[in-house]
N, CA, C and O atoms as CSV, one atom per row, in Angstrom:
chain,resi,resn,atom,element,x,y,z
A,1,UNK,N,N,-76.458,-34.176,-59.462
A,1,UNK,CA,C,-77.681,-33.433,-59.643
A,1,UNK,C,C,-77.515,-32.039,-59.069
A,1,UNK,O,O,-76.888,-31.920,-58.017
A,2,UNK,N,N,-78.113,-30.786,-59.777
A,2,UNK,CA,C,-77.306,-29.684,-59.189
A,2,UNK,C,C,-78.865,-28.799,-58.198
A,2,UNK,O,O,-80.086,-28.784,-58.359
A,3,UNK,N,N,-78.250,-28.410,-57.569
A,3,UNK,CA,C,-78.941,-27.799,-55.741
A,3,UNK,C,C,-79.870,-26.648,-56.393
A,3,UNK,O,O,-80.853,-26.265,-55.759
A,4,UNK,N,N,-79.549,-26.066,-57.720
A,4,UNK,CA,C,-79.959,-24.761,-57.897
A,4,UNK,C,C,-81.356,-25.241,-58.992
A,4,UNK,O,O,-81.494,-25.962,-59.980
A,5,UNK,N,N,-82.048,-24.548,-58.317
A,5,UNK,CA,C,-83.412,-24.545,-58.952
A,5,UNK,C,C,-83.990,-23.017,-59.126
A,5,UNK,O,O,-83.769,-22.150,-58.280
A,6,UNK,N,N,-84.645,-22.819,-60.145
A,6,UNK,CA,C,-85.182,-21.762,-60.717
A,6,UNK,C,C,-86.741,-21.687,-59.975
A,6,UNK,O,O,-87.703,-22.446,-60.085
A,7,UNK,N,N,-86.556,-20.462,-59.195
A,7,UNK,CA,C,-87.740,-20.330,-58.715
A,7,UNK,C,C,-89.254,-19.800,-59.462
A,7,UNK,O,O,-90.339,-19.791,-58.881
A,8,UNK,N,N,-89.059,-19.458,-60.597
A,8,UNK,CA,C,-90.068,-19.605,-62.300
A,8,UNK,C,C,-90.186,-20.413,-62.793
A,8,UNK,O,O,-89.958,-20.175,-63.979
A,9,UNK,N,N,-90.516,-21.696,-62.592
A,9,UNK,CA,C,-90.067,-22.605,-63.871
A,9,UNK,C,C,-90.449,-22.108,-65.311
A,9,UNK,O,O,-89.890,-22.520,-66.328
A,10,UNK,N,N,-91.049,-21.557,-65.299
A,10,UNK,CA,C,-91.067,-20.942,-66.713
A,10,UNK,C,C,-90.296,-20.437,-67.397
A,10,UNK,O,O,-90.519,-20.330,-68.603
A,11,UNK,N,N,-89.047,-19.931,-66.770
A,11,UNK,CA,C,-88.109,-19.133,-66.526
A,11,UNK,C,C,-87.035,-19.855,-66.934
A,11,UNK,O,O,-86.110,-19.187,-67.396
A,12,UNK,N,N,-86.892,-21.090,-66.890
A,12,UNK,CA,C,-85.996,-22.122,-67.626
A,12,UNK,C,C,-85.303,-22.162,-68.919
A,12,UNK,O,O,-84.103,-22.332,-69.136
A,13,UNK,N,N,-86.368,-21.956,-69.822
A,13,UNK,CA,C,-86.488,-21.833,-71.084
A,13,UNK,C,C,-85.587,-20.432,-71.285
A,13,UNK,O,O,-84.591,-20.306,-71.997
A,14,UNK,N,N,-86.067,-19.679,-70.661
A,14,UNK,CA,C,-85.000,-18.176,-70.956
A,14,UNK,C,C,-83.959,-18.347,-70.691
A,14,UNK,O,O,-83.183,-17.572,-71.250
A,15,UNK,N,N,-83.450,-19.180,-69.934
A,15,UNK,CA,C,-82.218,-18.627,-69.115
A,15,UNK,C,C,-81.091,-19.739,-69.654
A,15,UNK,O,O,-79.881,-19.630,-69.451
A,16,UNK,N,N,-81.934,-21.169,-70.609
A,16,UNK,CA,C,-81.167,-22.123,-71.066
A,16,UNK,C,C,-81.024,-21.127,-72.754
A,16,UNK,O,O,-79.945,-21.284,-73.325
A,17,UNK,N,N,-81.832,-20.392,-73.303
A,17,UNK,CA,C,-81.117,-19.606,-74.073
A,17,UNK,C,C,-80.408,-18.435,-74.090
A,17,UNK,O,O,-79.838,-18.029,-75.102
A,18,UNK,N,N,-80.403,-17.866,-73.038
A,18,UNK,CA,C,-79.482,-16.892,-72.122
A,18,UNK,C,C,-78.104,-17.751,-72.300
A,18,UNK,O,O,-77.154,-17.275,-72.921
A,19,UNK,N,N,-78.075,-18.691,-71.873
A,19,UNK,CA,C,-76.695,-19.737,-71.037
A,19,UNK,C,C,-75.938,-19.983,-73.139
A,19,UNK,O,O,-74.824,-19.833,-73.641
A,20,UNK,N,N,-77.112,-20.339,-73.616
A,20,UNK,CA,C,-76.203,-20.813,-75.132
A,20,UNK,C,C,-75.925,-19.939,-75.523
A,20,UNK,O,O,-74.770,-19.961,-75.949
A,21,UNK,N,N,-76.827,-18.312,-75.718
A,21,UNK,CA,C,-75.863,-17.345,-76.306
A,21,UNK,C,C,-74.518,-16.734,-75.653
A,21,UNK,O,O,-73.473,-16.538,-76.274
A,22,UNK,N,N,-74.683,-16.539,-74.636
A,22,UNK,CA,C,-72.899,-16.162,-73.787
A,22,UNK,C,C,-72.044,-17.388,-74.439
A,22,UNK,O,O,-70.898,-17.095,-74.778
A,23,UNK,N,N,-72.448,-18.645,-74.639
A,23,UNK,CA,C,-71.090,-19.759,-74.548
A,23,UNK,C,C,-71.070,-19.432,-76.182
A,23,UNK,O,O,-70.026,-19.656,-76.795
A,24,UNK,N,N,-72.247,-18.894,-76.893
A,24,UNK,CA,C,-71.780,-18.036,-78.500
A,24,UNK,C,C,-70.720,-17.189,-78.535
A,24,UNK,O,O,-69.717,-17.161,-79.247
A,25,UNK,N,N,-71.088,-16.545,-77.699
A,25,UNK,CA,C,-69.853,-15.267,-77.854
A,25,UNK,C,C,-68.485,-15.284,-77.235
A,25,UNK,O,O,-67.545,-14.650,-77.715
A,26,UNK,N,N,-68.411,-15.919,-76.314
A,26,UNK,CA,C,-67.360,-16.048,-75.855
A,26,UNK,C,C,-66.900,-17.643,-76.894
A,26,UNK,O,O,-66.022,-18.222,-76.255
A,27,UNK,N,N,-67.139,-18.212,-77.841
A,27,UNK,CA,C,-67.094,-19.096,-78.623
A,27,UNK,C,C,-66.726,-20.699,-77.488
A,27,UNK,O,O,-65.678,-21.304,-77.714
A,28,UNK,N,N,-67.271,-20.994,-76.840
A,28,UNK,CA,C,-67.526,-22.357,-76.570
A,28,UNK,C,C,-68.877,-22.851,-76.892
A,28,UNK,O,O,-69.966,-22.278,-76.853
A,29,UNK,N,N,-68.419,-24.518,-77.348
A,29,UNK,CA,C,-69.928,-24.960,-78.266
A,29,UNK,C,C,-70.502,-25.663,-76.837
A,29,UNK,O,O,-69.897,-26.306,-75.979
A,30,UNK,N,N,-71.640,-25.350,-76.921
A,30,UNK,CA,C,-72.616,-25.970,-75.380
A,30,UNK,C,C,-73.572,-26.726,-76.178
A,30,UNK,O,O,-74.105,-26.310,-77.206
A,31,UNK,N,N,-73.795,-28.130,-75.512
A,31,UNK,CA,C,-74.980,-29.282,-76.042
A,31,UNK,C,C,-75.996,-28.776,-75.517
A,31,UNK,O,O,-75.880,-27.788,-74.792
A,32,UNK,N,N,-77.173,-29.333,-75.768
A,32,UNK,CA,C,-78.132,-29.219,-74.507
A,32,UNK,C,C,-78.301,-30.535,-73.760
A,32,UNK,O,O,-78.508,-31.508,-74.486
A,33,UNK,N,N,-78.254,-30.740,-72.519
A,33,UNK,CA,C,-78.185,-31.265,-71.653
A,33,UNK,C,C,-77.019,-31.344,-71.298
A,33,UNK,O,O,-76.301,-30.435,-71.716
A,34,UNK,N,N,-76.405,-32.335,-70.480
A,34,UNK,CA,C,-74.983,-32.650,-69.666
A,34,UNK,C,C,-74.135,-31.764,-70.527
A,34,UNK,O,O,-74.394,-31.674,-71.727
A,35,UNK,N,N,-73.141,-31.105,-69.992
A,35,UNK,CA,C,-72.168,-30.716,-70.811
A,35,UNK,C,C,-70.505,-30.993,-69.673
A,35,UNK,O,O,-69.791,-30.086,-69.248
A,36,UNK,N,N,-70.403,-31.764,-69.557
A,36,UNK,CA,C,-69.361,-32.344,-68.435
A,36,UNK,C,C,-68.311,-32.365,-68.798
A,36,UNK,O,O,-67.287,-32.510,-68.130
A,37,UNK,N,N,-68.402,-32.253,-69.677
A,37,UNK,CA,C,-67.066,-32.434,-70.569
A,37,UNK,C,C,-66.403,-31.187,-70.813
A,37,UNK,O,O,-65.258,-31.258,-71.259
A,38,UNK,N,N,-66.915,-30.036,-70.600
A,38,UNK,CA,C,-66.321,-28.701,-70.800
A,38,UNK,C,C,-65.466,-28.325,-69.476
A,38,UNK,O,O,-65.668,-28.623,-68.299
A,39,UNK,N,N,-64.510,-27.616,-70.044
A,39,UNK,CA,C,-63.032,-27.195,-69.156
A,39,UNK,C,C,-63.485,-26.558,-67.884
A,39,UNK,O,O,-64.486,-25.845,-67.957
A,40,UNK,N,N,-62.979,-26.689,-66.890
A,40,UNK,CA,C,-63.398,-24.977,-65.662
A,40,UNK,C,C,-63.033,-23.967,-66.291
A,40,UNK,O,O,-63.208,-23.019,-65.525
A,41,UNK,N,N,-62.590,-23.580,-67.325
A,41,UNK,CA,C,-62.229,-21.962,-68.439
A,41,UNK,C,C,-63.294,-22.305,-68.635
A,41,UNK,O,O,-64.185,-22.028,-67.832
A,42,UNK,N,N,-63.515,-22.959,-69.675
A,42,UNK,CA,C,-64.791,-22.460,-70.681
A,42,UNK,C,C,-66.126,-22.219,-69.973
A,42,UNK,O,O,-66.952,-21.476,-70.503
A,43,UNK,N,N,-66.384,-22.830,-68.764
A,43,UNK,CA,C,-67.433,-22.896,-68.182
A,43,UNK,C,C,-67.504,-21.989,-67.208
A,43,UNK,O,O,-68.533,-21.901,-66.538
A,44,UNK,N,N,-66.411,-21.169,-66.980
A,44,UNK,CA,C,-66.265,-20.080,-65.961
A,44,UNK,C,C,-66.305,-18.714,-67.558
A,44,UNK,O,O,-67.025,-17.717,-67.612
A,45,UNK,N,N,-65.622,-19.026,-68.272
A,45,UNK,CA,C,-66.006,-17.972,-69.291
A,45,UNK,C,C,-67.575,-17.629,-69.642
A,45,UNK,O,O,-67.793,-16.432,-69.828
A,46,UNK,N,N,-68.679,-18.505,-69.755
A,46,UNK,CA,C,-69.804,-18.945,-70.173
A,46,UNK,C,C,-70.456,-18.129,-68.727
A,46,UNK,O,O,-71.316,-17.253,-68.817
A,47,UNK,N,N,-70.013,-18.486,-67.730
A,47,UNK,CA,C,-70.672,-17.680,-66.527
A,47,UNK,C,C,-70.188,-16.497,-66.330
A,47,UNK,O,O,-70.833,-15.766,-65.578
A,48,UNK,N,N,-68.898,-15.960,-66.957
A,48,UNK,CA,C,-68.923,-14.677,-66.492
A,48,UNK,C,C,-69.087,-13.800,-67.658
A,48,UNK,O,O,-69.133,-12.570,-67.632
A,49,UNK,N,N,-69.186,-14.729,-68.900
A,49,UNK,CA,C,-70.110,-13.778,-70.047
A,49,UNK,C,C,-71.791,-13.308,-69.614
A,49,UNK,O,O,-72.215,-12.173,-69.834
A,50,UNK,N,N,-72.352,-14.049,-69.180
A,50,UNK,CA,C,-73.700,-13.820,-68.129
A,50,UNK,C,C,-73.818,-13.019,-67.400
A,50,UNK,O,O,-74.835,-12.327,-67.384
A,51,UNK,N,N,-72.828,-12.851,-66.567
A,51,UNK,CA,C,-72.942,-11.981,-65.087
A,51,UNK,C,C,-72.625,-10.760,-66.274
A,51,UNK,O,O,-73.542,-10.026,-66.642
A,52,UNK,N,N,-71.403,-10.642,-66.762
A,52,UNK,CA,C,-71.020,-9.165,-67.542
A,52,UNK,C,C,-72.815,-8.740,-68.017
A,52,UNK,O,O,-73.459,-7.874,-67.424
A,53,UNK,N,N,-73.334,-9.533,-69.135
A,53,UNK,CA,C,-74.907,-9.527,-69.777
A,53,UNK,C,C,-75.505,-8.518,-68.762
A,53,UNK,O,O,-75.750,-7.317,-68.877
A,54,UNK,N,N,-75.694,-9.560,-67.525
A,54,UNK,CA,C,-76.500,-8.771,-66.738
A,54,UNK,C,C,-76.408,-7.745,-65.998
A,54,UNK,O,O,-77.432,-7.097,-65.780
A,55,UNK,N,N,-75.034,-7.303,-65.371
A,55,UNK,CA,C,-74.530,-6.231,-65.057
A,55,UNK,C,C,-75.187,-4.967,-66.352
A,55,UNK,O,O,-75.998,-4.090,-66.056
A,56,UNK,N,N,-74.645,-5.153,-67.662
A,56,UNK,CA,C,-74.659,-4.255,-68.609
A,56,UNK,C,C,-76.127,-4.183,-68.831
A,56,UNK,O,O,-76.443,-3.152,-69.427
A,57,UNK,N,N,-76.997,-4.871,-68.569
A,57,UNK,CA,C,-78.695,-4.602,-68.578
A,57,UNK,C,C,-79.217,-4.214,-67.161
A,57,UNK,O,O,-80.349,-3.758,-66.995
A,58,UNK,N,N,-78.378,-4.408,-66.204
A,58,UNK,CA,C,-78.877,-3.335,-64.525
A,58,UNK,C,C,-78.463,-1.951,-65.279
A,58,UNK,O,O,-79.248,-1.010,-65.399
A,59,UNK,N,N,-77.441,-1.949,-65.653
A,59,UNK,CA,C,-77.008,-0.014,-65.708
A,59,UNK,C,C,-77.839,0.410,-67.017
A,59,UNK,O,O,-78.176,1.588,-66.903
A,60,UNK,N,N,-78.183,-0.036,-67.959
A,60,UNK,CA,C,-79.113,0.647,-68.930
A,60,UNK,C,C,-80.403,0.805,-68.511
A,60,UNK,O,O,-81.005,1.795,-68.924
A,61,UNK,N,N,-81.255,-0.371,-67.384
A,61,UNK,CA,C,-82.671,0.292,-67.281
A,61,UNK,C,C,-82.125,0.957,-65.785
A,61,UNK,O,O,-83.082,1.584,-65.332
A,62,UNK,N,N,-80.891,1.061,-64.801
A,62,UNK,CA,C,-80.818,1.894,-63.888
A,62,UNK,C,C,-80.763,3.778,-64.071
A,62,UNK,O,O,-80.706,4.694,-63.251
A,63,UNK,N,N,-80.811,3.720,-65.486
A,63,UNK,CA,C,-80.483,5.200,-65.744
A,63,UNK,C,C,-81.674,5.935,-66.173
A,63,UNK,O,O,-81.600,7.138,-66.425
C-alpha cells in the first residue's frame, strides 16, 4: 500500500491522467490500477517524463 497521499483528493483524477499521458509519450502502456508488472525503466521513465512536464510548466508561467 503506498505512504503517498494526495493532499486534494480531488486532485487524483488529474494527476492519474497526468501519470497516463507521460507513460504515452515516453511509450509505456499503463493499466489503471496495479501496474506491478512494469520494469524500474519504464516506471522511472514515466516519472521522469512528469518531473521534465513540470519543470517545463514552472519556467513558462515563471517568465
Amino acid at each position: 500500500m503506498s505512504k503517498n497521499k494526495i493532499v486534494v483528493p480531488q486532485a487524483r483524477e488529474a494527476m492519474d491522467r497526468f501519470k497516463m499521458e507521460a507513460a504515452n509519450e515516453v511509450g509505456v502502456n499503463l493499466k489503471n490500477g496495479y501496474n506491478g508488472d512494469l520494469t524500474s525503466k519504464q516506471a522511472g521513465s514515466v516519472g521522469g517524463q512528469m518531473v521534465k512536464k513540470m519543470i517545463e510548466s514552472y519556467e513558462n508561467n515563471a517568465k
